[in-house]
N, C-alpha and C positions, 0 to 999 in steps of 0.2 A: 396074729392077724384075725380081724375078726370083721364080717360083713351082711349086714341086713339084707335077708330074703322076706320077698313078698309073695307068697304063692298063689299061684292062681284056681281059687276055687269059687261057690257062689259067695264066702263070705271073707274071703279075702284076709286072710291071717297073714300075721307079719311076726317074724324068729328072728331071733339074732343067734350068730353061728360062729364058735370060736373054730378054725381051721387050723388043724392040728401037722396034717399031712398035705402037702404042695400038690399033691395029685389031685385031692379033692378041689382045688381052683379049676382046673380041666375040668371036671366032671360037673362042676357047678356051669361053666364058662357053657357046656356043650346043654345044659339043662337051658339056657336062657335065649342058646341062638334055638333052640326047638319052641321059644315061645310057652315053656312050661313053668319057671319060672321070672322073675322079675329081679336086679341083681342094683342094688342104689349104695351108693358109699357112707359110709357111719361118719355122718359129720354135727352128732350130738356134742362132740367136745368144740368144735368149732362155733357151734352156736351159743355155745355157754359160754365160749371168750367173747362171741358178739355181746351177747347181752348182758357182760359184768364190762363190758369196754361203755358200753353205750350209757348203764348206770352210774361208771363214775365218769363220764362227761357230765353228765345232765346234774348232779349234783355237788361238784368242785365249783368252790367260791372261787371269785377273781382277787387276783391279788390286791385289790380299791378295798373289797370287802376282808380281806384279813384286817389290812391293815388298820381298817376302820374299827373293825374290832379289840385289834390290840393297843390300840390309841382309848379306845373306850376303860378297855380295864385294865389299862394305868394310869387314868385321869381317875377313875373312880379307887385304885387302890392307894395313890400316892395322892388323891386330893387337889389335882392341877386343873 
């Protein structure tokens, strides 16, 4: 388990914390209601399936356009 802390200083530095032992979730948990730290969920993987989902939307041809292409080069290989 693993979860970005943002800690509160004047320049505001951001760690990513692998969590080894369950008790440290408490200890983090009771840092965050004291307002000492800041505690956001790791959704880097998430965002990476957003924007490889969203790139191949935006770049899969329709199926007019295969088949226009395949109709092309077999007219152009078979001469039709």
């Amino acid at each position: 388990m693993s979860i970005e802390i943002k800690a509160l200083t004047l320049n505001m530095s951001t760690m990513r914390i692998e969590i080894l032992n369950p008790k440290a979730v408490k200890l983090l948990t009771d840092l965050a209601e004291l307002n000492l730290i800041s505690i956001t969920p790791d959704d880097s993987e998430n965002e990476f399936i957003r924007t490889l989902n969203s790139l191949r939307i935006d770049s899969a041809p329709s199926l007019d356009e295969i088949t226009k292409e395949v109709e092309a080069a077999r007219s152009n290989r078979y001469g039709k």
